[in-house]
Predicted model as a PDB file, atoms N, CA, C, CB and O in Angstrom, pLDDT in the B-factor column:
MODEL        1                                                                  
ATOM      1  N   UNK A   1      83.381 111.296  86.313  1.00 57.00           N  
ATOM      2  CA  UNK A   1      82.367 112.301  86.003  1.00 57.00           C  
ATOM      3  C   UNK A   1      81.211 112.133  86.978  1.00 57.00           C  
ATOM      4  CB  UNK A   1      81.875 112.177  84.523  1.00 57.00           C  
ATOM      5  O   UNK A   1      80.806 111.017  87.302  1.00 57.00           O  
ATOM      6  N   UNK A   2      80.658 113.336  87.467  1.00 71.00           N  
ATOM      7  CA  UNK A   2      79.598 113.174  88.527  1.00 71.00           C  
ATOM      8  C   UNK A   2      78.296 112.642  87.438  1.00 71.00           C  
ATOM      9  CB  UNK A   2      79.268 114.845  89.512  1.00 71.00           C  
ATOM     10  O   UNK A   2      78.437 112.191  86.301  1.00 71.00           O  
ATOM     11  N   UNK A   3      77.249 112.822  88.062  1.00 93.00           N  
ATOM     12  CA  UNK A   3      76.121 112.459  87.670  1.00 93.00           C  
ATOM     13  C   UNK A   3      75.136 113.829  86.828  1.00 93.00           C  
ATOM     14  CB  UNK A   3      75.523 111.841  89.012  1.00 93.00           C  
ATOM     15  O   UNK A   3      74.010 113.725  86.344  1.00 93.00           O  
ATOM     16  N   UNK A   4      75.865 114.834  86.873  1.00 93.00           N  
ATOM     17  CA  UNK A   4      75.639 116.093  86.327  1.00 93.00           C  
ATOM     18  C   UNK A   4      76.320 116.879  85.216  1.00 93.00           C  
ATOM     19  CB  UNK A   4      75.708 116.747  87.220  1.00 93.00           C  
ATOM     20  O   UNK A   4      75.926 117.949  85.681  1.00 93.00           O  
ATOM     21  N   UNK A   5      76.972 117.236  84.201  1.00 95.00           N  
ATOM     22  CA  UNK A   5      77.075 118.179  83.424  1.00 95.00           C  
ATOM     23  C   UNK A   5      77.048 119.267  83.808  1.00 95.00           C  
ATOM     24  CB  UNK A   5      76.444 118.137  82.696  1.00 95.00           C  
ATOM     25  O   UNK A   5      76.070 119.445  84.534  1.00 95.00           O  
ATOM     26  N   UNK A   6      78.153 120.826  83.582  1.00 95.00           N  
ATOM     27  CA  UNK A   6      77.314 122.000  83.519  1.00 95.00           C  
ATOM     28  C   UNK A   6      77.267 122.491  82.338  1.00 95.00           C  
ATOM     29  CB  UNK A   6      77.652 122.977  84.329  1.00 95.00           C  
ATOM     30  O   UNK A   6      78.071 122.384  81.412  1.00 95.00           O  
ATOM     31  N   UNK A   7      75.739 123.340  82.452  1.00 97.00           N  
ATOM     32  CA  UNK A   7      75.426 124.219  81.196  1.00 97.00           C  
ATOM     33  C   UNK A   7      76.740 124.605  80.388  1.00 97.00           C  
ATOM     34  CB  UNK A   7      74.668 125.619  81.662  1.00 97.00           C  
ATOM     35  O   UNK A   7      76.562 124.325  79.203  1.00 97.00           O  
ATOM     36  N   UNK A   8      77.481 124.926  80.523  1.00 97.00           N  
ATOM     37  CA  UNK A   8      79.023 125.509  80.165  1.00 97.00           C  
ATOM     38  C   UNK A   8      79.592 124.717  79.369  1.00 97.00           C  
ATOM     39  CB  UNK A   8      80.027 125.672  81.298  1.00 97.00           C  
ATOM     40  O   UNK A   8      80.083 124.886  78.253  1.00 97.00           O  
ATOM     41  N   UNK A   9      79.468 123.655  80.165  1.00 96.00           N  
ATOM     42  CA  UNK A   9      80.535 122.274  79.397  1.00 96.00           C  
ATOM     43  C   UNK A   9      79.387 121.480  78.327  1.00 96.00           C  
ATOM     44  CB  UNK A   9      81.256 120.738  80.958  1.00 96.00           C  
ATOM     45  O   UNK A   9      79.970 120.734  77.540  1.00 96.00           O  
ATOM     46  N   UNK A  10      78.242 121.498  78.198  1.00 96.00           N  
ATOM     47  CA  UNK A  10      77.111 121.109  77.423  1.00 96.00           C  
ATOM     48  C   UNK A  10      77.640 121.910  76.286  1.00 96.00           C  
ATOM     49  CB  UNK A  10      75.562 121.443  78.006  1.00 96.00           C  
ATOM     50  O   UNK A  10      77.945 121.486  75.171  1.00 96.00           O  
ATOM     51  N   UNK A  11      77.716 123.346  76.810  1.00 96.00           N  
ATOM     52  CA  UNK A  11      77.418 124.211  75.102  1.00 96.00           C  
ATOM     53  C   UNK A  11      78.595 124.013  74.378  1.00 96.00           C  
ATOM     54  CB  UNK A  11      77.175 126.106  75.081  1.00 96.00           C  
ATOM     55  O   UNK A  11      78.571 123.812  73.164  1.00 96.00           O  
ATOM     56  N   UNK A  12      79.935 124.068  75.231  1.00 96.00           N  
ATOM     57  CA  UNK A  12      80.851 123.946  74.665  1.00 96.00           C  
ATOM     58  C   UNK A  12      81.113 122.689  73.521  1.00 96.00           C  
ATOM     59  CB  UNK A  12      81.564 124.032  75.613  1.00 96.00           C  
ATOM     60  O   UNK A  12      81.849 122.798  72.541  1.00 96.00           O  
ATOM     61  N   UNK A  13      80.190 121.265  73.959  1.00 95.00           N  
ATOM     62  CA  UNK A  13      80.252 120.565  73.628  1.00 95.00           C  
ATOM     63  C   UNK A  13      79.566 120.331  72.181  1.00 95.00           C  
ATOM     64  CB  UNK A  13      80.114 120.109  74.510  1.00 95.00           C  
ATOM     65  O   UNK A  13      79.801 119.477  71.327  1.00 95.00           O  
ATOM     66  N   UNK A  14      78.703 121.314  72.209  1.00 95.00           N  
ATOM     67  CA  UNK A  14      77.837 121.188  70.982  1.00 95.00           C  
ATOM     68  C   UNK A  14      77.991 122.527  70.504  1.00 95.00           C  
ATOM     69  CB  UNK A  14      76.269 120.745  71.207  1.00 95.00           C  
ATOM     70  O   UNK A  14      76.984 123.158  70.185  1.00 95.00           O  
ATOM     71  N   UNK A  15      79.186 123.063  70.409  1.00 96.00           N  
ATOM     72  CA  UNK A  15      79.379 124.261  69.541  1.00 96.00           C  
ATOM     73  C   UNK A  15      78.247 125.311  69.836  1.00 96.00           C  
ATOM     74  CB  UNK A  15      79.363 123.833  67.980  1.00 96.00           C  
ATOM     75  O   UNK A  15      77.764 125.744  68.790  1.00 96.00           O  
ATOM     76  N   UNK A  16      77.729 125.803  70.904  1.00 97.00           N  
ATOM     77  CA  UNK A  16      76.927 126.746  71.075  1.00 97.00           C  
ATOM     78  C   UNK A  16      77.163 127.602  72.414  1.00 97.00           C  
ATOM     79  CB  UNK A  16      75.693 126.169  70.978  1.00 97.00           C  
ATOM     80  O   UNK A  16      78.063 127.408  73.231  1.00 97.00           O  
ATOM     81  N   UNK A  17      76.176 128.579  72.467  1.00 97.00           N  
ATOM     82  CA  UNK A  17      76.468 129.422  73.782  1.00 97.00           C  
ATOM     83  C   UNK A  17      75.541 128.772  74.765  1.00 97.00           C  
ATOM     84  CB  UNK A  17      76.154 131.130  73.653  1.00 97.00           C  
ATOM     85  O   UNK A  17      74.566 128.020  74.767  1.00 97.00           O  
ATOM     86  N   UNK A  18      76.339 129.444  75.625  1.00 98.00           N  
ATOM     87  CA  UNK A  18      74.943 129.089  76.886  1.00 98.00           C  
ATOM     88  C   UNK A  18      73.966 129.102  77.123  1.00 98.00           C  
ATOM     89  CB  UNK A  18      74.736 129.406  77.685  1.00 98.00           C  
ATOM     90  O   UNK A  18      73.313 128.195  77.638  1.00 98.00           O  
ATOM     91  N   UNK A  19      73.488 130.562  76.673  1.00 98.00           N  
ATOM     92  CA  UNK A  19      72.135 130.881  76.370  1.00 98.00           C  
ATOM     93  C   UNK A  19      71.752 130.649  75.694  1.00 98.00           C  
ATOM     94  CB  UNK A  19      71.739 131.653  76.309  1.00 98.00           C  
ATOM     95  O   UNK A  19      70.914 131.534  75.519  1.00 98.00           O  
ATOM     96  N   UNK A  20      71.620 129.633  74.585  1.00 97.00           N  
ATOM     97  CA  UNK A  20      71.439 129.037  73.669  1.00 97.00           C  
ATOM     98  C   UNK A  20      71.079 127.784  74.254  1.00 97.00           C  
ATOM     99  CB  UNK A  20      72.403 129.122  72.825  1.00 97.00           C  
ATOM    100  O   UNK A  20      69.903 127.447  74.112  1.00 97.00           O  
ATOM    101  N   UNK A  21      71.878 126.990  74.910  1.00 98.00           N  
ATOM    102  CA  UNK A  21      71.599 126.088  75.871  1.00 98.00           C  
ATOM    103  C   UNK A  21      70.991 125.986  76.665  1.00 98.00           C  
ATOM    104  CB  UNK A  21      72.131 125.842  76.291  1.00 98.00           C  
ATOM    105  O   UNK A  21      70.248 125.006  76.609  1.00 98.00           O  
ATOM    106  N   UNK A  22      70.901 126.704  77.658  1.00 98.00           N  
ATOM    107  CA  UNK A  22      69.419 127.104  78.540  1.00 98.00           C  
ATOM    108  C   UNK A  22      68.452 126.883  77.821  1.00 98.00           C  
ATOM    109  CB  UNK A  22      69.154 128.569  79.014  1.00 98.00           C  
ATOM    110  O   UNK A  22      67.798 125.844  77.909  1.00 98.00           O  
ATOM    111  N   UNK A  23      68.092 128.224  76.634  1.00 97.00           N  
ATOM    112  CA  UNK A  23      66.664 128.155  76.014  1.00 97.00           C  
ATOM    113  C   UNK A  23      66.369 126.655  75.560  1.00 97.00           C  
ATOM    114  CB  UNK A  23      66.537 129.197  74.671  1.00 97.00           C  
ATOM    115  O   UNK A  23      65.188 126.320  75.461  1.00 97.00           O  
ATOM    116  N   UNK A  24      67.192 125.905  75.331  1.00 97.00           N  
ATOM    117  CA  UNK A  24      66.966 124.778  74.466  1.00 97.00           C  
ATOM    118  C   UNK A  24      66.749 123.565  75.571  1.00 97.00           C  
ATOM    119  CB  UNK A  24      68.292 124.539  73.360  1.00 97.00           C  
ATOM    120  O   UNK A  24      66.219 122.487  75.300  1.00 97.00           O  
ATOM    121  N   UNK A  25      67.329 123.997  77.043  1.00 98.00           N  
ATOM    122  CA  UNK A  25      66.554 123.379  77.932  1.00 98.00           C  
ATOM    123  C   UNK A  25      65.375 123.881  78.625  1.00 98.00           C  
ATOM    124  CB  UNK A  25      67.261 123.055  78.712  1.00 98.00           C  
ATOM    125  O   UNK A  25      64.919 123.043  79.403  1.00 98.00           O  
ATOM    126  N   UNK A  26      64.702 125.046  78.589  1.00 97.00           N  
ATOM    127  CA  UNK A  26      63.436 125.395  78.569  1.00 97.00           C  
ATOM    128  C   UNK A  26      62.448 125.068  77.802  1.00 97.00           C  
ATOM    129  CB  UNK A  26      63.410 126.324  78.531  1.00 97.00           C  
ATOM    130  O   UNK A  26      61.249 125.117  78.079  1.00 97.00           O  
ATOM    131  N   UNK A  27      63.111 124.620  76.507  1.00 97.00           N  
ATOM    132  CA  UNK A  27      61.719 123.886  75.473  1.00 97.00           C  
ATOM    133  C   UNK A  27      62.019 122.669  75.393  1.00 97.00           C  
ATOM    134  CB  UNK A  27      61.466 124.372  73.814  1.00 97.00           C  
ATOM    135  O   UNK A  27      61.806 122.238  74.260  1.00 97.00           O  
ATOM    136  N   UNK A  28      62.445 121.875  76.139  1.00 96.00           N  
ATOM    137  CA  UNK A  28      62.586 120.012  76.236  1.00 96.00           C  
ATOM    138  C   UNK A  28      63.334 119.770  75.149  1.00 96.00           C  
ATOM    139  CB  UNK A  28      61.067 118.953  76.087  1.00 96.00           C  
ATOM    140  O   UNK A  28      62.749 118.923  74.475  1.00 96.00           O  
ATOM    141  N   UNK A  29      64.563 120.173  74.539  1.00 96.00           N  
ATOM    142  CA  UNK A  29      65.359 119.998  73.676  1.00 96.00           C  
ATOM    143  C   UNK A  29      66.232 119.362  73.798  1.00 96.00           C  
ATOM    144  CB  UNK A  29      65.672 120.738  73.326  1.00 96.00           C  
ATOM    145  O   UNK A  29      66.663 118.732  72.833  1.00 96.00           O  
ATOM    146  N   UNK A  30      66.869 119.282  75.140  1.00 94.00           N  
ATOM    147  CA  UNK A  30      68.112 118.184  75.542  1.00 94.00           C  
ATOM    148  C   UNK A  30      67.814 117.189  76.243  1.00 94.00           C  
ATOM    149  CB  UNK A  30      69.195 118.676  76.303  1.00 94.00           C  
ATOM    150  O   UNK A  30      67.428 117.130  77.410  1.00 94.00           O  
ATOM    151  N   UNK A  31      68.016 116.356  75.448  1.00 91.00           N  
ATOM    152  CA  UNK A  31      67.606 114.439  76.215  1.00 91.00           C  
ATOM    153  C   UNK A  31      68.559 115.228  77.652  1.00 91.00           C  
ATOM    154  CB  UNK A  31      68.817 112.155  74.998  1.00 91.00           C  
ATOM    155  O   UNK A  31      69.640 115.816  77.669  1.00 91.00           O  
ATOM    156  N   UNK A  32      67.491 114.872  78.824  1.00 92.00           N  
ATOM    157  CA  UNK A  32      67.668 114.372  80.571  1.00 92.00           C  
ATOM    158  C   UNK A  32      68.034 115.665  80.875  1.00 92.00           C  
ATOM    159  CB  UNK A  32      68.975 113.047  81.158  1.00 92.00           C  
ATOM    160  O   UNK A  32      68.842 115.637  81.802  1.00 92.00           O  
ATOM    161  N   UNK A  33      67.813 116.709  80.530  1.00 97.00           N  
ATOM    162  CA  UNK A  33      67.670 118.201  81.201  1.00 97.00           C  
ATOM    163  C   UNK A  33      66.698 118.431  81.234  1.00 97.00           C  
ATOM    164  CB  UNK A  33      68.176 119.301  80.739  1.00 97.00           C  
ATOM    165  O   UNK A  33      65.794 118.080  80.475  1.00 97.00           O  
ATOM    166  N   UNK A  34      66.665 119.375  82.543  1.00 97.00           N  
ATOM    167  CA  UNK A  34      65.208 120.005  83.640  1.00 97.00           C  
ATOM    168  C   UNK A  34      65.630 121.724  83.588  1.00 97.00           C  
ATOM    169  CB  UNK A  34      65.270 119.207  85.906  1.00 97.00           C  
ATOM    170  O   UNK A  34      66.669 122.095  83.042  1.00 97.00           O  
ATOM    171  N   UNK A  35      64.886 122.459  84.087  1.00 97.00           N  
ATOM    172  CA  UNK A  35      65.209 123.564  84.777  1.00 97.00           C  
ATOM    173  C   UNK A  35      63.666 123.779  85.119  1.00 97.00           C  
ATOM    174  CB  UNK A  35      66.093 124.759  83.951  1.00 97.00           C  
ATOM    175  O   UNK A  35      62.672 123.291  84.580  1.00 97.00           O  
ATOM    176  N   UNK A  36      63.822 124.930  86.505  1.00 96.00           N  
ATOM    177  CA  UNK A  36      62.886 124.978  87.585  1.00 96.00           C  
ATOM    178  C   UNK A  36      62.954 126.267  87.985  1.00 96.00           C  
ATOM    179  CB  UNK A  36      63.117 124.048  88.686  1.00 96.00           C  
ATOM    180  O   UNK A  36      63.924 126.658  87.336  1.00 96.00           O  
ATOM    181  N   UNK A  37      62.599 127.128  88.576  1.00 95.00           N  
ATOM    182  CA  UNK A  37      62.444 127.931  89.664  1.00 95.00           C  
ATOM    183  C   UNK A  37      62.193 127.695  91.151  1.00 95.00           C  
ATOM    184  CB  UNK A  37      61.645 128.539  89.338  1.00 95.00           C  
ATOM    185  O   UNK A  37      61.234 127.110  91.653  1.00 95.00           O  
ATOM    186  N   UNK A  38      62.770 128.008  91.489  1.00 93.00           N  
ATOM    187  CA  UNK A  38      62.357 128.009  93.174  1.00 93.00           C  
ATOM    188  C   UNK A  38      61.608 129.045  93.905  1.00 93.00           C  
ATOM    189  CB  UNK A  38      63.545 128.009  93.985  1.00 93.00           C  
ATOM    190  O   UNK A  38      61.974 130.209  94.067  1.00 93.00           O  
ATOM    191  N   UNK A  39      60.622 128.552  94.290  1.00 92.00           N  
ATOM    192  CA  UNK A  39      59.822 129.955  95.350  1.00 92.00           C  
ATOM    193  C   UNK A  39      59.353 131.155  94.020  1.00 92.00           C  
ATOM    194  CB  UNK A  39      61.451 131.013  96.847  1.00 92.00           C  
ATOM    195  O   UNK A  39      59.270 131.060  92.795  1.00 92.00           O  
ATOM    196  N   UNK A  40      59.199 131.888  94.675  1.00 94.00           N  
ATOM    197  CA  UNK A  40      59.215 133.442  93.862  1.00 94.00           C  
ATOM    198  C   UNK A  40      60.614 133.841  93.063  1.00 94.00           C  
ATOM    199  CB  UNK A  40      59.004 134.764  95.097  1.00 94.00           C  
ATOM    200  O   UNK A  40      60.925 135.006  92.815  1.00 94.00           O  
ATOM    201  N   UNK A  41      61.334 132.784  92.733  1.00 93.00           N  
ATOM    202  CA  UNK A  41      62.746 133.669  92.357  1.00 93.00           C  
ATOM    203  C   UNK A  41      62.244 133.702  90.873  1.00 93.00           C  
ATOM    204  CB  UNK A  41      64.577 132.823  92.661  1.00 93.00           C  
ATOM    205  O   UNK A  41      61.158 133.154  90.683  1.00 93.00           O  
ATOM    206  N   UNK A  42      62.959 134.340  89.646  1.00 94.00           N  
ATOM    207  CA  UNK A  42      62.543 134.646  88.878  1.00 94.00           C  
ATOM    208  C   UNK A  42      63.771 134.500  87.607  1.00 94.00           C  
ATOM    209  CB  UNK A  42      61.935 135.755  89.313  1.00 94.00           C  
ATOM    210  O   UNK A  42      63.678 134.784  86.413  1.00 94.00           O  
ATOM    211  N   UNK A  43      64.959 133.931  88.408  1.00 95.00           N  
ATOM    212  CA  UNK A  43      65.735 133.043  87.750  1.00 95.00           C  
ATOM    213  C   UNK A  43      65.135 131.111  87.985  1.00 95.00           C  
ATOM    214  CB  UNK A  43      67.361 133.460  88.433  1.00 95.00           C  
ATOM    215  O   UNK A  43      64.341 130.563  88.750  1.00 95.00           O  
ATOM    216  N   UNK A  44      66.194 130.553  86.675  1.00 96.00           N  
ATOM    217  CA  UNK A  44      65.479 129.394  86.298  1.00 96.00           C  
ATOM    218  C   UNK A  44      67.287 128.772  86.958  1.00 96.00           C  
ATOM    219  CB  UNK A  44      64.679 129.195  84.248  1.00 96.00           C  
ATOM    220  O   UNK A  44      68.350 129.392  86.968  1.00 96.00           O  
ATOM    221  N   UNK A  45      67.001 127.495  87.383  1.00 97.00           N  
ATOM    222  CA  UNK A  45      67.787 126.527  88.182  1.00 97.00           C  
ATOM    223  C   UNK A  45      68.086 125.272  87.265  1.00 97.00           C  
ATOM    224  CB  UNK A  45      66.970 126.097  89.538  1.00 97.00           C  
ATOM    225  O   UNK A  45      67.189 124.435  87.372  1.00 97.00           O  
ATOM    226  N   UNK A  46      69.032 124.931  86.449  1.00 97.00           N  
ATOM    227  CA  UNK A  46      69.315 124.044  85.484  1.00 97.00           C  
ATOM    228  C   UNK A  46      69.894 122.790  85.478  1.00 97.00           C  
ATOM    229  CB  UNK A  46      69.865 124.543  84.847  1.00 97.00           C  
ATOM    230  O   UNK A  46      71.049 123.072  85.795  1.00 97.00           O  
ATOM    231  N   UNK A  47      69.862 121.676  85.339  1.00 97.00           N  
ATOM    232  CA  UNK A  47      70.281 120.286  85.441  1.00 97.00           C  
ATOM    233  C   UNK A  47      70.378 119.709  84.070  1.00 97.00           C  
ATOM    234  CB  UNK A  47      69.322 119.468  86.303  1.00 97.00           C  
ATOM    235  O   UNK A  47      69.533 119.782  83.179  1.00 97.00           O  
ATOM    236  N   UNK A  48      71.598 119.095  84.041  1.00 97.00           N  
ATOM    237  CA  UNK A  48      71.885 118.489  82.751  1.00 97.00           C  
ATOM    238  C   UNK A  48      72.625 117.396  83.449  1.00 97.00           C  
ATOM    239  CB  UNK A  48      72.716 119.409  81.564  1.00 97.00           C  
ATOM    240  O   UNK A  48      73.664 117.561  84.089  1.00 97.00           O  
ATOM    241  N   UNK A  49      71.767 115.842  83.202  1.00 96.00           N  
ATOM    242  CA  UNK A  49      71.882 114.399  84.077  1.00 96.00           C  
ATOM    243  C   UNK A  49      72.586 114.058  83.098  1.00 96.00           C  
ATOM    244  CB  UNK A  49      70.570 113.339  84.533  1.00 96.00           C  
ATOM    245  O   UNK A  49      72.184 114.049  81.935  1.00 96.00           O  
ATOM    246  N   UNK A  50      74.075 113.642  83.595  1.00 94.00           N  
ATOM    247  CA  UNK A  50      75.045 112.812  82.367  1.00 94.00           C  
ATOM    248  C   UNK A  50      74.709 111.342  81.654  1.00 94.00           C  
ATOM    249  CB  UNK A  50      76.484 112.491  83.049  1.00 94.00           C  
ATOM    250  O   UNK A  50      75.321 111.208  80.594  1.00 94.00           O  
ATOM    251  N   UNK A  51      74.181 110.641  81.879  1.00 94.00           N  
ATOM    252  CA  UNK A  51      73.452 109.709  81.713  1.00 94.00           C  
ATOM    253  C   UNK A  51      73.148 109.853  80.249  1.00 94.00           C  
ATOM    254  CB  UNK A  51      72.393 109.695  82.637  1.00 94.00           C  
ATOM    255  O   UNK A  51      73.888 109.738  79.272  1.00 94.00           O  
ATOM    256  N   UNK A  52      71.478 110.220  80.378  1.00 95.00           N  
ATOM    257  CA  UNK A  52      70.353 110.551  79.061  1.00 95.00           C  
ATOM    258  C   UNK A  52      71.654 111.352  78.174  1.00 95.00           C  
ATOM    259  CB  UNK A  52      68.567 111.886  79.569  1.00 95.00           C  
ATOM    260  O   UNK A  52      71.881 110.891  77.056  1.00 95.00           O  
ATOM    261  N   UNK A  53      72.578 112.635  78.691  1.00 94.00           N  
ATOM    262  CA  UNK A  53      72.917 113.394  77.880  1.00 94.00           C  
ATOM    263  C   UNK A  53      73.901 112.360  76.751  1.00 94.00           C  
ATOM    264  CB  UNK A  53      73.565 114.626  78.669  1.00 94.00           C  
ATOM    265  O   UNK A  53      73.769 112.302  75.529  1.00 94.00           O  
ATOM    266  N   UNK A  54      74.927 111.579  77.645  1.00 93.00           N  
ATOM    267  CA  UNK A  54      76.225 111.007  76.888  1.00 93.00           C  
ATOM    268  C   UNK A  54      75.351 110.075  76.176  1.00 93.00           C  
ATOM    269  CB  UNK A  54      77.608 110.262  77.840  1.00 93.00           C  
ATOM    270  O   UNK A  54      76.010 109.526  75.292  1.00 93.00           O  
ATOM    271  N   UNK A  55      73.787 109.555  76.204  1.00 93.00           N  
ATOM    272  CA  UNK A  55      73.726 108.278  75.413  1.00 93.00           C  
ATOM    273  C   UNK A  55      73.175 109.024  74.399  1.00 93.00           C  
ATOM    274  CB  UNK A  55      72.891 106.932  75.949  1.00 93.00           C  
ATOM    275  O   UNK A  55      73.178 108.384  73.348  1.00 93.00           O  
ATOM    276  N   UNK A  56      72.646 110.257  74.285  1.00 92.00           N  
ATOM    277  CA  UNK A  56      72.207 111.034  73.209  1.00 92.00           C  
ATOM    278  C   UNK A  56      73.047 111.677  72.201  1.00 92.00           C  
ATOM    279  CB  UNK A  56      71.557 111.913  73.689  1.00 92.00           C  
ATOM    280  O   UNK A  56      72.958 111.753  70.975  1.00 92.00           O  
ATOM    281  N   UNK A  57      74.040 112.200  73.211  1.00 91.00           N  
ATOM    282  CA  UNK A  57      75.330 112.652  72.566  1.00 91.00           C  
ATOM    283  C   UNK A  57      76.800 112.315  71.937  1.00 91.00           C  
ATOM    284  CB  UNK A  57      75.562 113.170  73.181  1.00 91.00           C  
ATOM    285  O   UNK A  57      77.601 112.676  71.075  1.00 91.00           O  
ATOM    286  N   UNK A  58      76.562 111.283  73.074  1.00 91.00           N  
ATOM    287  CA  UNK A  58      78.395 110.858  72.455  1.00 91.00           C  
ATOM    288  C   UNK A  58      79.227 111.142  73.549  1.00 91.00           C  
ATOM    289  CB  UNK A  58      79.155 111.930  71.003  1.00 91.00           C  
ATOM    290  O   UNK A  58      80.080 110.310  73.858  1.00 91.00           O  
ATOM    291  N   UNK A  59      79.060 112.694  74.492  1.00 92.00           N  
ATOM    292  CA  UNK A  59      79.686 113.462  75.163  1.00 92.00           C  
ATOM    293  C   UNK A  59      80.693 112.638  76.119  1.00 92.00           C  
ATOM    294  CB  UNK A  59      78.748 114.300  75.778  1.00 92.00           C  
ATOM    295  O   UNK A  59      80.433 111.466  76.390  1.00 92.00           O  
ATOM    296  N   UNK A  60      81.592 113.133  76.512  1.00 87.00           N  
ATOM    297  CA  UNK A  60      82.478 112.211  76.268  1.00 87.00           C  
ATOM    298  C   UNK A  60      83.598 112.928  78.308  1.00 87.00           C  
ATOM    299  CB  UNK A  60      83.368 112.513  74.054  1.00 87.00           C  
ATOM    300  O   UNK A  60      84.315 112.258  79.051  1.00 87.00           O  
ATOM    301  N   UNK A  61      83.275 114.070  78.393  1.00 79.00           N  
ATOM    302  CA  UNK A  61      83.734 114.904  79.373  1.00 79.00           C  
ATOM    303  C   UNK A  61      84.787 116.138  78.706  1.00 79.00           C  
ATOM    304  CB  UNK A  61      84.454 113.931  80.472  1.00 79.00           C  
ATOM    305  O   UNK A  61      84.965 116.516  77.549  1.00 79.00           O  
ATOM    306  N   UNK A  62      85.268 116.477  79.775  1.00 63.00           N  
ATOM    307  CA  UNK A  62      86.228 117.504  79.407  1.00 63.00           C  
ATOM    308  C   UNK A  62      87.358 117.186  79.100  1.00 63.00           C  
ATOM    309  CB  UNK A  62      86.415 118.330  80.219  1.00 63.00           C  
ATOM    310  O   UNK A  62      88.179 118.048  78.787  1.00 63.00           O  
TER     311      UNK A  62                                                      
ENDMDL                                                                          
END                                                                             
């Protein structure tokens, strides 16, 4: 497993949608996820660090 998670495989993991997941990494909800913008863009750029996540979670991979 890399050092990353994606959003996808997070939600799946916790029985939810994506967008569900996002928002919940926009309000500091998931131990060791970030998201950012870059420049003027007006989409948000998402990181979920396997680390913080599996010692919070359990998560285990695909």
């Amino acid at each position: 497993m890399s050092g990353r998670i994606k959003v996808e495989d997070a939600a799946k993991f916790l029985c939810m949608d994506a967008q569900t997941v996002r928002l919940m990494i926009q309000n500091n909800l998931i131990p060791g996820a970030i998201c950012f913008k870059r420049g003027n863009s007006k989409q948000y750029t998402y990181l979920i660090f396997a680390k913080p996540f599996i010692e919070a979670t359990g998560y285990k991979g695909e």
